[in-house]
C-alpha positions in Angstrom: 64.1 20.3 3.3 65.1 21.0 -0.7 65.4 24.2 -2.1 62.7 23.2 -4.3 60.1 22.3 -1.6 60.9 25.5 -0.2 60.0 27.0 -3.4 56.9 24.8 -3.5 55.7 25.4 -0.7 56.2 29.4 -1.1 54.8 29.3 -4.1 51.6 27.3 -2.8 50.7 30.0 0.4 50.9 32.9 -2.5 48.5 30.8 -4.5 46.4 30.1 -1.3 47.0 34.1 -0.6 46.2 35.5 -4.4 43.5 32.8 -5.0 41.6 33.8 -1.8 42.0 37.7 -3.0 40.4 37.2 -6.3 37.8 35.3 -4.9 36.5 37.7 -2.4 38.0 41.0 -3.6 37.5 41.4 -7.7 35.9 44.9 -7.3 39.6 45.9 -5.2 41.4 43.9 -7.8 39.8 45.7 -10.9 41.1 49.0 -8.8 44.4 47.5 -8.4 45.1 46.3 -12.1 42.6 50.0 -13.5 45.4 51.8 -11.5 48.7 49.9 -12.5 47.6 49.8 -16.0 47.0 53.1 -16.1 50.4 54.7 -15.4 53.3 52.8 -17.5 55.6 53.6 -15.1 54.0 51.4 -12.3 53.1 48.7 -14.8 57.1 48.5 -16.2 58.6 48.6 -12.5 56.4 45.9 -11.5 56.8 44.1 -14.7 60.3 44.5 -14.1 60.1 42.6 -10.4 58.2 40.1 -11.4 60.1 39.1 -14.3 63.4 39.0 -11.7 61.5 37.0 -9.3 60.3 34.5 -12.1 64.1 34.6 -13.3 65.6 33.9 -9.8 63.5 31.1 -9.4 64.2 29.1 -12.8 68.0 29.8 -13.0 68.4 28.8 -9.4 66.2 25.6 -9.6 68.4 22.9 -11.9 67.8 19.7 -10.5 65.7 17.8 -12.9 63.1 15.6 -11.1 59.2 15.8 -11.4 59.0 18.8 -8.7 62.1 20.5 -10.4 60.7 20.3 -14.2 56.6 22.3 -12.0 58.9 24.6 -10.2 60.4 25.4 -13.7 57.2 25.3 -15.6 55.8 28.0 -12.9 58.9 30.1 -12.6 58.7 30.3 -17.1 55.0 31.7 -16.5 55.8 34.3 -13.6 58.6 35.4 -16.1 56.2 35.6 -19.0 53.6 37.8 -17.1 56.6 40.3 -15.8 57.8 40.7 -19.5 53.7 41.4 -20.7 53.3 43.6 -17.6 55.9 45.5 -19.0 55.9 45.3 -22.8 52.1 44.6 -23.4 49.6 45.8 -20.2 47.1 46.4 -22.6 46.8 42.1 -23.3 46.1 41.9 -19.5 44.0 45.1 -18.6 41.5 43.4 -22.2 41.7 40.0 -20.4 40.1 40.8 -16.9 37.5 43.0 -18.8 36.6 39.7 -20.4 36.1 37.7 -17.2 32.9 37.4 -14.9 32.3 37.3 -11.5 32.1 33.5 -11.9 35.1 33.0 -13.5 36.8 35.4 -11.2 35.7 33.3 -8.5 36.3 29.8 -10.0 39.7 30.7 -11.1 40.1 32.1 -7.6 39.0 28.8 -6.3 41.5 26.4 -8.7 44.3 28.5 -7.5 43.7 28.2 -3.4 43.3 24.1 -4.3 46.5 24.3 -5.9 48.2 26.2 -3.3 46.9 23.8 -0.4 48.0 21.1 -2.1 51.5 22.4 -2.6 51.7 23.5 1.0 49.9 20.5 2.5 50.2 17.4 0.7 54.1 17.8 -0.8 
């Protein structure tokens, strides 16, 4: 198996794992973000880890084929949301204000059918 099916497939059980969470846990995940956002501190340091996660994964991923050029595309966006975790909380802490319990769940929903298809059908 490729490195980047490995990283596929990783990537689609914390989809499948994170989609499922929203879905049936928004109230816990409004305490989660209320809590993270609220101290700087824990917002930078996590910031901080998922920015080097996000990192990892693009500058080790440099084959360029279809599932390279996702991998990358996903790797630039779990950079991006370290660096606004840790520069600009305030952008996400406004965003899930903004959201419903519908969109909560939908979004919830479009990331576990992501996630099983990475996992299953790659």
């Amino acid at each position: 198996m490729s490195t980047t099916l490995t990283i596929v497939r990783t990537l689609g059980v914390y989809f499948i794992l994170s989609g499922l969470f929203v879905m049936f846990n928004r109230k816990t995940l409004a305490m989660i973000l209320h809590d993270v956002f609220k101290h700087r501190a824990i917002s930078f340091i996590l910031g901080l880890f998922i920015a080097i996660v996000g990192a990892a994964i693009f500058i080790g991923n440099k084959v360029t084929d279809g599932l390279t050029q996702f991998v990358e595309i996903i790797a630039w966006m779990i950079f991006i949301k370290g660096v606004i975790y840790m520069f600009f909380p305030e952008i996400i802490r406004n965003m899930m204000k903004s959201f419903s319990k519908a969109t909560y769940f939908l979004g919830g929903l479009a990331v576990v059918v992501v996630g099983i298809y990475l996992v299953f059908f790659l």
